[in-house]
C-alpha positions in Angstrom: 98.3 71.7 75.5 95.4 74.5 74.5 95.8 77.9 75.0 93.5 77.5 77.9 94.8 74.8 79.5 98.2 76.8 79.7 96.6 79.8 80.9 94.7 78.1 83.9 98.3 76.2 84.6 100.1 79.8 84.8 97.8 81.0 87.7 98.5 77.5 90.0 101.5 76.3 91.9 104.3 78.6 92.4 103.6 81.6 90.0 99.9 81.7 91.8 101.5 82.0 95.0 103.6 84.8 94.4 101.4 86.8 92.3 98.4 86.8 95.0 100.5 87.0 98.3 102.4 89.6 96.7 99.0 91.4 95.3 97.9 90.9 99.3 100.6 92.3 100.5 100.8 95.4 98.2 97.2 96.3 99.5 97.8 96.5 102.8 100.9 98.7 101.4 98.6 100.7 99.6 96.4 101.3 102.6 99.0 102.3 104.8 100.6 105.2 101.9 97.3 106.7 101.6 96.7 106.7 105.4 96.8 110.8 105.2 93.8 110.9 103.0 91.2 110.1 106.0 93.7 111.0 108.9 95.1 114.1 107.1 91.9 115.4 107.2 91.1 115.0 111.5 95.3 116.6 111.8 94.0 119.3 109.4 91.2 120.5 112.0 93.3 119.9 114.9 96.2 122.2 113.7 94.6 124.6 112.1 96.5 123.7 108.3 95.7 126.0 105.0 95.0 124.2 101.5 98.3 124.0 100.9 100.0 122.7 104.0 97.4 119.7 104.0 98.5 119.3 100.6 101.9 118.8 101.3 101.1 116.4 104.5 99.0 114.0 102.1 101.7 114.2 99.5 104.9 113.7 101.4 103.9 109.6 101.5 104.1 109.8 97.7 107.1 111.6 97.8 109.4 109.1 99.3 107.3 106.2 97.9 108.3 107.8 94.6 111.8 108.4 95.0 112.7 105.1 96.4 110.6 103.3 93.8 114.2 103.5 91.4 116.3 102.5 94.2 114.1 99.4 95.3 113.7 98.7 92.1 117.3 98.2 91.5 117.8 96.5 94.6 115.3 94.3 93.8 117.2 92.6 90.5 120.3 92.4 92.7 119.0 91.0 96.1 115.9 89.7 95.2 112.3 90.4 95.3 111.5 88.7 98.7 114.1 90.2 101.0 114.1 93.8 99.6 110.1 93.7 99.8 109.7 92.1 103.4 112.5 95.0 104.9 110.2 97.4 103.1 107.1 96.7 104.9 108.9 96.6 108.2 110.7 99.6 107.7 107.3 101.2 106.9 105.5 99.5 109.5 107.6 101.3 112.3 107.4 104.6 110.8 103.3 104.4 110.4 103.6 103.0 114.3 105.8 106.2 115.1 103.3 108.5 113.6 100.7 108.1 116.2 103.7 110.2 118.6 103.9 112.9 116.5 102.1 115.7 117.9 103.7 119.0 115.5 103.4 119.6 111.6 106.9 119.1 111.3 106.8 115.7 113.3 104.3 114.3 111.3 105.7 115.5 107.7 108.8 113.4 109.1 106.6 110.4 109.5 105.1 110.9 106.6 108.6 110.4 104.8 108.5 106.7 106.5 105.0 106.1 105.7 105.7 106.5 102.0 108.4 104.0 102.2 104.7 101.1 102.0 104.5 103.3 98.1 107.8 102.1 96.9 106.4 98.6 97.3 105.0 98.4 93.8 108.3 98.6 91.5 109.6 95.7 94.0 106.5 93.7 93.4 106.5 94.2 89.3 110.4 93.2 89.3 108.8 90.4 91.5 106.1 88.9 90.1 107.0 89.1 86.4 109.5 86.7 86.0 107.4 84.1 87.2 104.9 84.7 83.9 105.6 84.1 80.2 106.0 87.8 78.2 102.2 87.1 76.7 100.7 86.8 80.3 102.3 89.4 82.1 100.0 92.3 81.4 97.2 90.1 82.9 99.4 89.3 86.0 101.0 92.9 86.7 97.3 93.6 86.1 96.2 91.9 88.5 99.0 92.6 91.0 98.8 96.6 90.9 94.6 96.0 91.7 96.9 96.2 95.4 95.9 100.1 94.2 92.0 99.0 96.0 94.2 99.5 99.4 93.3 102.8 99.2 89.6 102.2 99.0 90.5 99.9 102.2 92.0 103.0 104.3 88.5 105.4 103.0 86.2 102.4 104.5 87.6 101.5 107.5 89.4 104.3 108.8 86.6 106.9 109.2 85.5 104.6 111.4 88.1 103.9 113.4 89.5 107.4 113.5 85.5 108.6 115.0 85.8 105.9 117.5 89.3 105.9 118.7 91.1 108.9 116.8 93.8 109.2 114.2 96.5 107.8 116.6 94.7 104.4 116.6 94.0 104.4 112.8 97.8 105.2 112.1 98.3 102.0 114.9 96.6 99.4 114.0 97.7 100.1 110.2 101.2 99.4 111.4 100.4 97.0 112.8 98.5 95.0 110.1 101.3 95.7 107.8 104.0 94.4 110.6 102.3 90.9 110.5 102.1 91.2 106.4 105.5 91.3 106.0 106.2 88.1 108.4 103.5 86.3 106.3 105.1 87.6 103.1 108.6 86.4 104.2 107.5 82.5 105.2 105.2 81.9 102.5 106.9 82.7 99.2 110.6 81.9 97.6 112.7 84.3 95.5 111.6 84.8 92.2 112.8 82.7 89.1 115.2 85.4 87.9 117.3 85.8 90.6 117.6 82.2 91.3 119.1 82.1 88.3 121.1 84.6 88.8 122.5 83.3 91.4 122.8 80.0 91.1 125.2 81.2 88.0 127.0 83.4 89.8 125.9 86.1 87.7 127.7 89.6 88.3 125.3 92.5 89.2 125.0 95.5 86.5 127.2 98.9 87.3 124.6 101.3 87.7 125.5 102.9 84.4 124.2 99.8 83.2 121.5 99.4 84.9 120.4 103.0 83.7 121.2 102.8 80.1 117.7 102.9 79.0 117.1 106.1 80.8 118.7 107.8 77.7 115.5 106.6 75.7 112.8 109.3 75.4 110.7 106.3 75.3 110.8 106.0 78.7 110.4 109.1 79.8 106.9 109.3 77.6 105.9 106.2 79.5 106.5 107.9 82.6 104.2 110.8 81.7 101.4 108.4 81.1 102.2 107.0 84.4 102.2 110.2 86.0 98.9 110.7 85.0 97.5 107.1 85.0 98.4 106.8 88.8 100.0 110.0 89.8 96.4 111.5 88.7 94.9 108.6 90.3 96.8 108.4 93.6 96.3 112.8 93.8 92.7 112.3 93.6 92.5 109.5 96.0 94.1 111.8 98.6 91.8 114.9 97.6 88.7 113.5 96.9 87.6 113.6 100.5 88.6 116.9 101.1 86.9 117.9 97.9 83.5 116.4 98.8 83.8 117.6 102.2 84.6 121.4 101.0 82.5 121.6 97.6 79.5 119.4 99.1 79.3 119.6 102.7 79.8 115.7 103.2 81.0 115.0 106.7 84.3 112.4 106.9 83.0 109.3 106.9 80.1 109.8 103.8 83.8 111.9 102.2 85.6 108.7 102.1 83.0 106.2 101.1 82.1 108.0 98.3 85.5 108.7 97.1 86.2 104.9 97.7 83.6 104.7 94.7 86.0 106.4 92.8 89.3 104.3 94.6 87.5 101.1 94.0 87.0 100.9 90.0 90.9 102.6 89.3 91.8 99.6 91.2 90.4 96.4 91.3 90.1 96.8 87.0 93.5 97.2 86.7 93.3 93.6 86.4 91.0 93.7 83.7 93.6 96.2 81.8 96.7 93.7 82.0 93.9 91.4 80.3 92.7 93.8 77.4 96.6 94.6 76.9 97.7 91.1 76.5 94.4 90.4 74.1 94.0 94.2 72.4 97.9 96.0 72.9 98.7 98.0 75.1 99.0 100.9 72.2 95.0 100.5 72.0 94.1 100.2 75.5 96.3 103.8 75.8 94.0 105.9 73.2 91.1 105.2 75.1 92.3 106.0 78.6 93.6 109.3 77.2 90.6 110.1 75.0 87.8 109.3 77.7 90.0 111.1 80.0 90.0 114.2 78.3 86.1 114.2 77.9 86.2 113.4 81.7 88.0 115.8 83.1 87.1 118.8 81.0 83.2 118.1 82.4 84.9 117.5 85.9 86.3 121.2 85.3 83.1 122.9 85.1 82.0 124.6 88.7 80.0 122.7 91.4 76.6 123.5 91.6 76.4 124.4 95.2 78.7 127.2 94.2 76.1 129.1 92.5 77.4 128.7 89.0 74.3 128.1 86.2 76.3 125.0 84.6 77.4 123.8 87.7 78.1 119.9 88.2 75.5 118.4 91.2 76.9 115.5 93.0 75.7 113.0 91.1 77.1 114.1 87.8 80.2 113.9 90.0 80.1 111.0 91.3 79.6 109.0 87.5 82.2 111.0 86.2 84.5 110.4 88.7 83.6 106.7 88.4 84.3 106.8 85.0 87.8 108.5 85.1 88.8 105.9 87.7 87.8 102.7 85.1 89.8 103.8 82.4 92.9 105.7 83.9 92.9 101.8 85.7 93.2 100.4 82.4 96.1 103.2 81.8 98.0 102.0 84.8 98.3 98.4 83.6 98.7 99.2 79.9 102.0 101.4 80.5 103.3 98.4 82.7 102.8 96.1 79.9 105.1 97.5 78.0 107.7 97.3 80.1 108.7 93.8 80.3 108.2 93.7 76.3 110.5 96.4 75.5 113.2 96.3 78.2 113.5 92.5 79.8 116.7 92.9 80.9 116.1 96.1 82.8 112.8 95.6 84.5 113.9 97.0 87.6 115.4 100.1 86.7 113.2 101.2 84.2 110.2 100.1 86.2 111.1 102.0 88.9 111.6 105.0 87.1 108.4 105.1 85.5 106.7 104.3 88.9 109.2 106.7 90.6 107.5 109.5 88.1 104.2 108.4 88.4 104.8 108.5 92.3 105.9 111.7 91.7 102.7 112.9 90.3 101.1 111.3 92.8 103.2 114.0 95.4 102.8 117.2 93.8 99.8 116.9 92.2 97.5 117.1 95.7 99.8 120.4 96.7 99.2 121.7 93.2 95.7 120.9 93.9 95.7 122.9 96.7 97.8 125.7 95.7 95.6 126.3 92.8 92.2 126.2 95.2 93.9 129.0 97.4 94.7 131.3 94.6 91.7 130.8 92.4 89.2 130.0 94.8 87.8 127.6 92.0 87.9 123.6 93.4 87.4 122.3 90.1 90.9 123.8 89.1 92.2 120.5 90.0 90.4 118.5 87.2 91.2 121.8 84.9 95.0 120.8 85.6 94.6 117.3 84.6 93.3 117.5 81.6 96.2 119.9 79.9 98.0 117.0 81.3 95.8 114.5 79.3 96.5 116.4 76.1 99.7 116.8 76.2 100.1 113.2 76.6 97.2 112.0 74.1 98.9 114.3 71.7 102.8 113.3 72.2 101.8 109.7 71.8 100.1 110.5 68.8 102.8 111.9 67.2 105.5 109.2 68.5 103.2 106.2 67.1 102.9 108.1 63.8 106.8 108.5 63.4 107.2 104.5 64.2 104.7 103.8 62.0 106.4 106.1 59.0 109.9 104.5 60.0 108.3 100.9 59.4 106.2 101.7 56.3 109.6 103.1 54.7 111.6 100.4 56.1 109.4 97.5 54.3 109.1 99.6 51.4 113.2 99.8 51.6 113.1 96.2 51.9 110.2 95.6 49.1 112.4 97.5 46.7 
């Protein structure tokens, strides 16, 4: 059978099924953990919020989306992918529902904690979905699953819309609601994946936890988890703050905000996809340099000064706008390059050390919109925010330049060991 032939077979039948109800699924999840980012901004207004609190309210989603990613994870290899990821939607569902009642700050930072459950989704979907592809195809499925990231773009659409008609309390609603009937769908139209079938029609023991977190002790993971944290920590952050930036810097109103920061949403999505591809064809290793180095160049421009702030080098809006576009392309190819590695260098240990890497990234995702904040109340400069992700860019581009120049040393003088 050709290459092609094999490749066409791989996305049909079962492993088609899971990979794009799953991929559905995780878009409605993805809509429903960036819900703040268009309602956050109405609850703002109506309590009165600084920089920072509204920070904190967009963020907390991410927060427990980001813890629970290692737990779900790990629940995920022992229980399987389909039960663990149908109670998460529910469980999610109810909270989103409940946080149309909430009427204090306090209330809704408590919903907010059950929102985020919809963010811990994706290390439940990549346990998931991977077993069902051969090691060269997953990049181009995991790819294509964590394009579910375009939910965001789906809640900057449709909810400024909703929330002028009907108000926040309907947005928050029917989003429950549409992830309440994804999780039935979910749980009647796939099967468990391949892995844990065989698990347990073995009767294979689960790990001790110390097992299961044995490659935590590899500062390889942990430099995977920095990429992550700024692949899709920086990219969930500036999902969330994008329409308050454009509504504060520019003078957009809400609903022009979130389509134009859907513009942004849309291409750190959907070409995710296209990542897994260029990783399975290129390497993941390649497809890293050039997120990082285009990054840098991208957010050092996005650090100069608007223009409507009076500043002689100051970026108009449609410098913005490209750039932003641009930083959303490649840090989408980022996203699915550090998940390619993943499956390659710890099979056994999917779960676990794909949750942790998401957990950090999720982590990002949390404290990057209250650093955003925090540092647009003490500096009074909005473009801070692109001025703190870019020392994050360097140090990254920088510690994986050093890392692959050790490996490389260690396997020159190990074939020259071996020549000799």
């Amino acid at each position: 059978m050709s290459s092609s032939k094999k490749s066409c077979s791989m996305y049909t039948g079962e492993p088609a099924k899971a990979l794009w109800i799953s991929t559905g699924a995780f878009t409605v999840c993805f809509a429903v953990w960036t819900i703040f980012a268009i309602i956050g901004v109405r609850i703002k207004q109506d309590l009165g919020l600084s920089e920072a609190q509204f920070g904190l309210l967009v963020g907390t989603p991410i927060l427990t989306g980001s813890v629970v990613r290692l737990v779900l994870g790990i629940w995920t290899g022992r229980y399987g992918g389909r039960l663990v990821y149908t109670l998460t939607m529910l469980a999610s569902a109810l909270a989103t529902f409940l946080l149309s009642y909430a009427t204090t700050y306090t209330e809704m930072l408590i919903a907010g904690l059950g929102v985020g459950l919809a963010g811990g989704s994706f290390a439940v979907g990549v346990a998931y979905v991977s077993p069902f592809f051969p090691p060269e195809r997953q990049g181009t499925a995991l790819g294509i699953f964590g394009a579910g990231n375009v939910g965001a773009a789906v809640t900057k659409f449709a909810a400024p819309f909703v929330l002028i008609a009907w108000g926040w309390q309907t947005v928050a609603e029917i989003w429950a609601l549409v992830l309440a009937a994804t999780a039935i769908i979910f749980w009647f139209s796939t099967t468990d994946d391949p892995a844990f079938r065989e698990r347990r029609n073995r009767g294979v023991v689960s790990k001790s936890l110390l097992q299961e977190f044995s490659p935590l002790k590899n500062i390889q993971v942990w430099r995977f988890s920095l990429y992550y944290f700024f692949a899709f920590g920086g990219f969930v952050a500036l999902s969330l703050w994008l329409p308050r930036y454009l509504v504060g810097v520019y003078g957009f109103d809400i609903a022009v905000a979130g389509m134009v920061a859907a513009a942004y949403s849309i291409p750190g999505s959907i070409f995710r996809a296209f990542g897994g591809m260029l990783s399975d064809r290129k390497g993941a290793r390649t497809v890293m340099y050039w997120m990082l180095g285009v990054s840098a160049v991208a957010t050092l421009i996005l650090s100069l000064p608007a223009a409507s702030e009076g500043h002689a080098f100051g970026i108009t809006p449609a410098v913005f706008i490209v750039t932003v576009f641009v930083l959303g392309f490649v840090m989408s190819l980022g996203k699915a390059a550090v998940y390619k590695h993943i499956p390659a260098y710890y099979p056994e240990n999917v779960g676990a050390v794909g949750g942790i890497v998401g957990m950090m990234g999720g982590v990002g995702g949390f404290l990057l919109p209250i650093a955003f904040g925090l540092l647009r109340d003490m500096t009074g400069l909005w473009s801070s925010c692109f001025l703190l992700l870019f020392a994050i860019v360097a140090i990254s581009l920088i510690w994986m330049h050093v890392s692959v120049a050790r490996m490389q040393r260690r396997a020159h003088s190990a074939t020259t060991t071996a020549t000799a």
